[in-house]
N, C-alpha and C positions, 0 to 999 in steps of 0.2 A: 606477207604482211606482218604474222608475228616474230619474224625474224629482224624485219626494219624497227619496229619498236623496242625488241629488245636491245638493238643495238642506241636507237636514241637513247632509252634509257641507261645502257652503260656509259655513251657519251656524256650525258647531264650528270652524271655521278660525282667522273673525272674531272669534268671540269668544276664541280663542288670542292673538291679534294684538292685539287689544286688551288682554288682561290684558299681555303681555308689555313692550307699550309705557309701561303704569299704572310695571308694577315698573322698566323700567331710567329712570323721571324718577321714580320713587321713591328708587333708591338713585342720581341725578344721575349715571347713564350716557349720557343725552342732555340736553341744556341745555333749559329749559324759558324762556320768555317773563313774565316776571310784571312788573306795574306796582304801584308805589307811591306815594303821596302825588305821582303826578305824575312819577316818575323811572323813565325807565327801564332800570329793573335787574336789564337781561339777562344772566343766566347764561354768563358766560364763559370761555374755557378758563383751564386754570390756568398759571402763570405760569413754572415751576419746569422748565427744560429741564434734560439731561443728557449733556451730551457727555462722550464717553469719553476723549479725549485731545484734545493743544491743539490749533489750527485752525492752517492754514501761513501764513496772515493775522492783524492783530491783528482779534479780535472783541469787540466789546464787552458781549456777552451772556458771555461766558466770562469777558472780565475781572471782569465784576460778580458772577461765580460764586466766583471766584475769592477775592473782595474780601469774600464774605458770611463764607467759611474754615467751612459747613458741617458740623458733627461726624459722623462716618462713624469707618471701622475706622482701627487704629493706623497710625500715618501711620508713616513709615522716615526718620530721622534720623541723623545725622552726630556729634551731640554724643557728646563722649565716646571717639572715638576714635582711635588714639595708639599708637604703637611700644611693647613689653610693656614695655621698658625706660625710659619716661616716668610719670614719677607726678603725679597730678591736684594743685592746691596750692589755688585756689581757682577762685570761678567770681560772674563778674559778670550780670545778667539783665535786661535792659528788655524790658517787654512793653507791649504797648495795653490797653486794655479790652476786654473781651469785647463781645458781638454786642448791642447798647443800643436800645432807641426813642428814634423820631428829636426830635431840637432842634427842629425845624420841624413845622408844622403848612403843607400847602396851603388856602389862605384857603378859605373857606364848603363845603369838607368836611370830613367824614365820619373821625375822626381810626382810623387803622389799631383794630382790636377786638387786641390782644395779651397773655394772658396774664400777670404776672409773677409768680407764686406757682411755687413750686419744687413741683410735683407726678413722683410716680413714673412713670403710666402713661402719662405725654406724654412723645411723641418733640421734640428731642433727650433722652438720657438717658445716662446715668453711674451703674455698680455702689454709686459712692461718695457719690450724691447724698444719700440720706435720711440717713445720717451726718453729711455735711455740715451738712444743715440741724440735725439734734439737735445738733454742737459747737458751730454759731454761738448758738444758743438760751442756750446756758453762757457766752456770752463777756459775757454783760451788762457783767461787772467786771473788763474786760481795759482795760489801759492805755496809752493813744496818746496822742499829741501834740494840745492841742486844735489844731482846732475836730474831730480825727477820733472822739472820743470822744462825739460827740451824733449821727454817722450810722449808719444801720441796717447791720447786719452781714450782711444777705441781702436781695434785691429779697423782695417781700410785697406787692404789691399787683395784686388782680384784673384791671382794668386798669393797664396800665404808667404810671407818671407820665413826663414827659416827660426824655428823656435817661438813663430807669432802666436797668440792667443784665437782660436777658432769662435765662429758663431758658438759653434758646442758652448764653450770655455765659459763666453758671457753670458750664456743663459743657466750654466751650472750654479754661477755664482750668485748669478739674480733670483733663481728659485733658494739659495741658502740665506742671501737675505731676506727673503719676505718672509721665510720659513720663521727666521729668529725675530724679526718684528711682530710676527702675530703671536709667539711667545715673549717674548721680552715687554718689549712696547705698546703692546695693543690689551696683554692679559694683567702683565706684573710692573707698566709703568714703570721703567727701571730709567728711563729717560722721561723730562717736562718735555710739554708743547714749546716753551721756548730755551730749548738746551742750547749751551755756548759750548764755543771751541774746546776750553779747560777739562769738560767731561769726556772728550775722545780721546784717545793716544791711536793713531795712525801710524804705522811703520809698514815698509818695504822694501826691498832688496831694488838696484837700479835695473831691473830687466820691463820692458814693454807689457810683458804679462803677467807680472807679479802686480804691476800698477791696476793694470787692467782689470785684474780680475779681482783688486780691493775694491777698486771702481764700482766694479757690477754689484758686488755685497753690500756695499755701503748705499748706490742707487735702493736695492731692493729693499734693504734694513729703515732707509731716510729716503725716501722717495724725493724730488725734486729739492733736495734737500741743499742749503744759502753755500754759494762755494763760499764766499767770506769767513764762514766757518769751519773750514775743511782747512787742515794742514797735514800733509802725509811727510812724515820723515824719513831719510833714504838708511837702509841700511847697508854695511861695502859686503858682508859676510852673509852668507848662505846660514853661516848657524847663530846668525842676530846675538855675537860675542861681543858688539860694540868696543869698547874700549879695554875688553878684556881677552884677546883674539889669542896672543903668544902662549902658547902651551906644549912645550915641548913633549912631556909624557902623553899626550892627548894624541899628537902626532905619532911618535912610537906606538900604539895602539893600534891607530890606523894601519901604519905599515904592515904590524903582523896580520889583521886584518884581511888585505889586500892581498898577503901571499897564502892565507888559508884559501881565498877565494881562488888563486892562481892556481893552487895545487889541486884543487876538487876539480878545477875545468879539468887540469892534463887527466886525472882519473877516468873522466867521462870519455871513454871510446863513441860511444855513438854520436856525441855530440860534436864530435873531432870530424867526422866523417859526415855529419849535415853539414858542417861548414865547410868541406871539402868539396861535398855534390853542389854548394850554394856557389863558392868560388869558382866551379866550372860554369856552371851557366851561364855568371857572369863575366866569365875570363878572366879571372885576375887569381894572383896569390893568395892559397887561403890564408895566410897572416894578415893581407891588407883585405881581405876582407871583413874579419873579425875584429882587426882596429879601427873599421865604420862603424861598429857595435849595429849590425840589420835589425837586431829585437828592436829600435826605435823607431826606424822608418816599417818594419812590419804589422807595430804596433797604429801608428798610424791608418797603415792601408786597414788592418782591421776593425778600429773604432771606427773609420766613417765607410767601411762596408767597402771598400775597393778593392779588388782582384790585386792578387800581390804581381809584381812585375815579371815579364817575360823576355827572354832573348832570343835570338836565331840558336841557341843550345838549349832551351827549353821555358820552364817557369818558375820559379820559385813556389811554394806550396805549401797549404797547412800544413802537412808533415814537418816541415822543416819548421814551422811555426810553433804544431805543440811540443816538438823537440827540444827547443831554445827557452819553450816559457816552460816546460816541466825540467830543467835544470833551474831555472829561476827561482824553482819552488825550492827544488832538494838545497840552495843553494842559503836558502833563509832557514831551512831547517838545521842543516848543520851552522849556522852563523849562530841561533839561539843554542847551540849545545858547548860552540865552544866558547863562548864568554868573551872574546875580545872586542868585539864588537860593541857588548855592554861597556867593557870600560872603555872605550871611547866615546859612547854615549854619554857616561855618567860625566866627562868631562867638558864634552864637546857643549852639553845641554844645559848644564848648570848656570852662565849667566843668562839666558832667556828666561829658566826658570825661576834664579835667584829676583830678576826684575819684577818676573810676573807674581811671585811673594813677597815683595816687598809694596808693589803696588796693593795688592789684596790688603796685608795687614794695614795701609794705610785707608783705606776704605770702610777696614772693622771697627777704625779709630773715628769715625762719622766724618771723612776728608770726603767733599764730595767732587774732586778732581778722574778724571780718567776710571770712570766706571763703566767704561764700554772702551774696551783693548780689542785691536785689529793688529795683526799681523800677516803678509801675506808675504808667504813667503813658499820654498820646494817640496820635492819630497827627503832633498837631503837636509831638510831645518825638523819636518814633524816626526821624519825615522827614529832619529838621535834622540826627540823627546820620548818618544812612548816608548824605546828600549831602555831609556835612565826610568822612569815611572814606575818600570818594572811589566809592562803592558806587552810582553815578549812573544806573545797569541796572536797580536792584531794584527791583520794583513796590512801589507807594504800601502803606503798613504796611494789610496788610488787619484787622479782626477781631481781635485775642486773638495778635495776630502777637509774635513772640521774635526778639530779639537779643540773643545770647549770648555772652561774651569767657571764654575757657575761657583760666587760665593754669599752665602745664605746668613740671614740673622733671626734669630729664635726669639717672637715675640714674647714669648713667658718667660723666656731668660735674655734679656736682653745683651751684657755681656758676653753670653756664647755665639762663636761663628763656625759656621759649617760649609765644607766644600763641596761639588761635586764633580766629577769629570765625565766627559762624553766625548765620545770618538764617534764622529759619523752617524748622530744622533742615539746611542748605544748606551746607556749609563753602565760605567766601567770602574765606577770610584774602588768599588771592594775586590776589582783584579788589580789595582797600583799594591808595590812591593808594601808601603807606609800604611795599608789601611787594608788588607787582607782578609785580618780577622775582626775586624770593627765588628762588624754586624754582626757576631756571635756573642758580641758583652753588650749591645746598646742595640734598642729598639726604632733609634734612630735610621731612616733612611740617606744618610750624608756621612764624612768623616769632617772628624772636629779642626776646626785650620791649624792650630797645634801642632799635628802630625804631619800637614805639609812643610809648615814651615821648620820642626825639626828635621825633616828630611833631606831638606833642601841647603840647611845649615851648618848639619851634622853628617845624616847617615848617608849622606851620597858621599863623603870623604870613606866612611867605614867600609863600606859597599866594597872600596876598589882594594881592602885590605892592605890600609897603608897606617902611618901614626897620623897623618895630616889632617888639621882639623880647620884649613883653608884652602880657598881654590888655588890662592900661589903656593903655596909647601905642594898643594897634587900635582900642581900641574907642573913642579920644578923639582921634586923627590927624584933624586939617584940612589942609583942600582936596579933600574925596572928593568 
């Protein structure tokens, strides 16, 4: 008898143990084994770690956390604030695009499965999204500058096409708008209740997500805001050079540029050798590998959490990940020591900057035209700016990243104007090259516009150590 119950009772165990094992590779609380078509495509962790603060080292897991720009709770910013007695005049804004699929494709996989339909009950999410989506629906007959008036005013496609704007992207940008209207508009009235077209300057580069994701900023900054009033201008250039693109010297720059970058990779043995392990998995040559550039498409799989791809030769792997992104790093570190970079900045940046100072000084002058400046544009338009600035610290423009030029008028002295800059809500005015040591002679929190505007006029010609004291002598000076 107690030999029958012990045995019931080992039987009801088993069979506990067993259902319990069913349910947790039911809900993929343990990895399960499965094969397909020959591939195996084991079940593997997920990719998406979480550090709570930054590491005393540089890490490259963190940097690329950092780099995705994540949507979470409101982030704490700096814009906007300023002595009682300083009143806001206007405010200039370059952003990136929000969080995108990738340009690349890694050869004979499996292209990331991502989403691009604006849905409510997928995370990331935004109070302002389905709104969103109902105004762009209305803007059919909103009018831009061709060729921006033939692209779609919200990503919409099941799977993403390549280089489209992600849900991520649009809610990046709509939390950066609300952000700057509850400081701008809601604190400092820097825009009326019945603002006209005249006070905006909209520009953009012709890509879907450069649109888009002014879109989103401008939805969250003006909420239902008159398309009648909206004009967005296209820009042809990535570094918003308008009518002043030709620069030979600017270019030379570049080249040398390119081949520092060429020569640190051949340096890099280990990295020679991920790309080798990555080109086997995937069967192909590692040269055509590495001219897929996989940091984009891995980049991808790791912002929205996906298991990087796998073949019948194996998987590709964070190893191979933090490999590729800690060259990325050493790769900006050497770029700040050798200088070329800068002076292709200093060249490359000067007419977006020179606009966005000329529009300023017009604003000091009481113009009350274009006192809220939108730019959306990449991360190769805000690189170029913050290495001319002299901001050679800031990490590479992540995501839906802001730079901000806040410009200030001092009610006790009403003739004086003071600037401020902000990167990614950060006030950075006293790291730009022009304004360093302000705050060790003036108890002022801003630099005086003065010192932009001769920088911008002057000392960015001095900078590249040349006699020129124009952007055509710089940018057409022989003997470089």
């Amino acid at each position: 008898m107690l030999f029958r119950n012990r045995f019931l009772l080992l039987l009801a165990l088993a069979a506990l143990l067993a259902f319990l094992s069913l349910s947790l590779q039911f809900f993929h609380l343990i990895p399960v084994s499965t094969a397909k078509n020959g591939v195996n495509s084991k079940s593997r962790k997920r990719i998406m770690p979480d550090p709570v603060t930054e590491p005393p080292v540089t890490d490259p897991v963190y940097e690329a956390l950092l780099y995705c720009n994540i949507p979470s709770v409101a982030e704490r910013s700096m814009e906007g604030h300023a002595p009682h007695h300083f009143k806001l005049v206007s405010v200039n804004v370059f952003i990136r695009h929000g969080d995108r699929y990738p340009l690349y494709v890694i050869p004979k996989t499996k292209r990331p499965e991502i989403d691009c339909t604006l849905v409510a009950n997928r995370k990331p999410y935004h109070p302002k999204l389905e709104a969103f989506v109902s105004h762009m629906s209305k803007g059919s007959g909103a009018s831009f500058e061709s060729p921006l008036n033939s692209l779609p005013l919200y990503p919409n496609h099941p799977l993403c096409e390549m280089g489209e704007l992600t849900q991520t992207g649009v809610v990046q940008h709509l939390q950066n708008g609300q952000l700057l209207r509850d400081i701008y508009l809601k604190k400092h009235k820097l825009l009326p209740n019945d603002w006209s077209t005249d006070q905006l300057y909209l520009e953009t580069t012709g890509k879907s997500r450069t649109l888009q994701s002014g879109l989103s900023l401008l939805y969250g900054f003006l909420p239902d805001f008159d398309w009648k009033k909206i004009y967005f201008r296209h820009q042809p250039s990535a570094l918003f050079c308008s009518g002043n693109c030709y620069c030979p010297v600017r270019n030379q720059y570049l080249e040398k540029e390119q081949r520092r970058q060429y020569l640190l990779r051949l340096k890099n043995s280990q990295l020679e050798r991920t790309y080798g392990e990555m080109a086997k998995i995937v069967d192909v040559p590692t040269k055509q590998l590495r001219a897929a550039n996989p940091v984009d498409s891995m980049l991808c799989h790791f912002c929205h959490n996906v298991s990087f791809p796998c073949t019948r030769n194996g998987c590709i792997g964070m190893e191979h990940f933090k490999v590729i992104k800690t060259h990325q790093i050493e790769d900006e570190r050497e770029r700040r020591e050798k200088k070329l970079y800068l002076g292709y900045s200093l060249l490359g940046a000067h007419p977006i900057l020179n606009q966005t100072v000329n529009r300023m000084q017009r604003a000091a002058e009481g113009r009350k035209e274009e006192i809220f400046a939108l730019y959306s544009a990449h991360d190769v338009t805000l690189s170029p700016v913050l290495s001319a600035l002299g901001l050679s610290e800031a990490r590479f423009p992540r995501f839906a990243a802001r730079l901000v030029f806040e410009l200030w008028q001092d009610r006790e002295k009403p003739s004086e104007h003071s600037v401020r800059i902000l990167y990614n809500g950060v006030d950075v005015t006293f790291h730009t090259s022009f304004c360093q040591d302000h705050h060790k002679r003036s108890p002022k929190p801003m630099c005086p516009l003065e010192n932009l505007v001769r920088f911008v006029k002057r000392d960015m010609f001095v900078a590249l150590g040349s006699s020129s004291t124009n952007y055509y002598d710089a940018c057409h000076r022989e003997g470089f």
